[in-house]
C-alpha positions as a printed NumPy array, in Angstrom:
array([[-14.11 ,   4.49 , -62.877],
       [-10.413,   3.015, -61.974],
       [ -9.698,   5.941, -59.732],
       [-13.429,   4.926, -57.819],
       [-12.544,   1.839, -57.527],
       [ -8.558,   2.572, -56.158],
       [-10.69 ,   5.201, -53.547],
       [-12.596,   2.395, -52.204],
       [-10.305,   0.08 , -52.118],
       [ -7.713,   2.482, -50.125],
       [-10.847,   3.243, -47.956],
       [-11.163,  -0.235, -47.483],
       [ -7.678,  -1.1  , -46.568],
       [ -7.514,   2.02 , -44.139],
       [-10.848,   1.065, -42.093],
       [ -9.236,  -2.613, -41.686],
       [ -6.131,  -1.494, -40.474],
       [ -8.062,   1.022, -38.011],
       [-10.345,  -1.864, -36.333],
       [ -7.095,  -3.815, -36.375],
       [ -5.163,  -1.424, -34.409],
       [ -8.003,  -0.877, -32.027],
       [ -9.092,  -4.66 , -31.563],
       [ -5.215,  -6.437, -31.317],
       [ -3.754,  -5.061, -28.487],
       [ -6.575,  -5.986, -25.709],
       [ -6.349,  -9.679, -27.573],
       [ -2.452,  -9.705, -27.445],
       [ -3.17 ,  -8.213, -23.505],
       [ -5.038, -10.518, -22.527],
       [ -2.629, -13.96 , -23.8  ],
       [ -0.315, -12.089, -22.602],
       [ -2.134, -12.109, -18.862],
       [ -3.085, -15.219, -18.92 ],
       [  0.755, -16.764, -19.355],
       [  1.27 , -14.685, -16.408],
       [ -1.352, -16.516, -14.805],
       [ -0.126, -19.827, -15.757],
       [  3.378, -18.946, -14.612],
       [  2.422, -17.913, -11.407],
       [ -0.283, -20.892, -10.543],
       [  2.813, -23.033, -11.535],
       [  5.11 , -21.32 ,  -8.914],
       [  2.215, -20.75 ,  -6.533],
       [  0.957, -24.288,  -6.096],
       [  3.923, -25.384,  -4.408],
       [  4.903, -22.146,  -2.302],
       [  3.034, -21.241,   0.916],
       [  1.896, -18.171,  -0.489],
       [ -1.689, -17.031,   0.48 ],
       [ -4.606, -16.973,  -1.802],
       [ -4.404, -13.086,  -1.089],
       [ -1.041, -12.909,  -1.976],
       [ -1.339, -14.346,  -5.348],
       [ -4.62 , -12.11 ,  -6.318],
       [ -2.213,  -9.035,  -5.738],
       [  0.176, -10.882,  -7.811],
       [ -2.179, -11.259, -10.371],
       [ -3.457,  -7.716, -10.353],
       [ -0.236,  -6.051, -10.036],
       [  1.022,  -8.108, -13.659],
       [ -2.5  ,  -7.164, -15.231],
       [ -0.885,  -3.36 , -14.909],
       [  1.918,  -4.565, -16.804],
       [ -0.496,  -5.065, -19.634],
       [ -2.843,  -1.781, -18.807],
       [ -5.225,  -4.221, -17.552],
       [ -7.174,  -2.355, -14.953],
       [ -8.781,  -5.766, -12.126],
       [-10.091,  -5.132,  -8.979],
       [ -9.523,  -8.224,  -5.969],
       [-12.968,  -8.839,  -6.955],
       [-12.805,  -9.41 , -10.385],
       [ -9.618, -12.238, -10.083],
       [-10.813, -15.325,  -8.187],
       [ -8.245, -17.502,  -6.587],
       [ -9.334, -20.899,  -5.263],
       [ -6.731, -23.576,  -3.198],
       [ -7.884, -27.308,  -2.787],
       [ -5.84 , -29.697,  -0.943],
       [ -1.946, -28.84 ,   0.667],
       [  0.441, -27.076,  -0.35 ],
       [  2.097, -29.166,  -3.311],
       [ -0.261, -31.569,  -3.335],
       [ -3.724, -30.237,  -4.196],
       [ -4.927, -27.329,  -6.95 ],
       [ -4.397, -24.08 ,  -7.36 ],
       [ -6.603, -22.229,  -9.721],
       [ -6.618, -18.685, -11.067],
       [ -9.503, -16.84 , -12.741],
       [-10.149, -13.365, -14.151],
       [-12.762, -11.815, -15.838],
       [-12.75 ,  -7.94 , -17.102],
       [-14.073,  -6.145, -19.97 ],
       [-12.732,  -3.677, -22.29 ],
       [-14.377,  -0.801, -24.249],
       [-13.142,  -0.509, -27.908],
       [-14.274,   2.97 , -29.326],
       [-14.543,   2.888, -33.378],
       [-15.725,   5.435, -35.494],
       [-19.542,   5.275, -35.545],
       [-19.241,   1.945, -33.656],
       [-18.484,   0.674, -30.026],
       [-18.439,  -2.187, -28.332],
       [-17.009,  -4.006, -25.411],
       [-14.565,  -6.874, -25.588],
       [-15.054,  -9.525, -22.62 ],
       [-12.251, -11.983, -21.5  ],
       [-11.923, -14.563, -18.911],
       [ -8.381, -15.836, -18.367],
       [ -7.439, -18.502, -16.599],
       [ -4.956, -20.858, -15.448],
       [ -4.86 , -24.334, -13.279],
       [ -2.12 , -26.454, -11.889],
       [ -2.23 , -29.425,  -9.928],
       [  0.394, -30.618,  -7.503],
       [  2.367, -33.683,  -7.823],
       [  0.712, -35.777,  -5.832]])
């Protein structure tokens, strides 16, 4: 009965650490983006980049993180001047996490705002 109960419990411990090697790294990905994204609305908002410029920004850090975004999936919106107004950054992807007999898709939205000093 001991050596039943040591199976299962190894079992146990083994399907855990499976799901957590499959489910961490899109979560750790993904903060990982969005500080990107908060380091570049920061630099962003008071350069005279365009709003273009900054979604390839964006996208080109994602593949950093083997984030895979289209232009139209990162959204990149200017109010006001240069300095003075908002810049905000959003993103929104999915990823597929394959398990053994189960599946599902992880979705994240990251995103980042900074507004100028005036």
């Amino acid at each position: 009965m001991a050596t039943l109960k040591l199976f299962f419990g190894v079992a146990i411990f083994l399907a855990l650490a499976l799901a957590g090697i499959k489910i961490i790294p899109p979560f750790f990905a993904n903060y990982e983006l969005e500080d990107s994204m908060k380091t570049e609305a920061l630099q962003s908002t008071y350069s005279t980049r365009s709003e273009d410029d900054i979604r390839a920004s964006v996208i080109k850090q994602a593949r950093n993180y083997d984030i895979a975004l289209t232009p139209k999936q990162v959204k990149v919106s200017r109010v006001g001047g240069f300095g003075i107004g908002t810049l905000a950054i959003e993103a929104e992807y999915s990823v597929p996490v394959e398990l053994p007999g189960f599946s599902t898709t992880l979705s994240f939205h990251p995103s980042s705002q900074n507004k100028g000093v005036y």
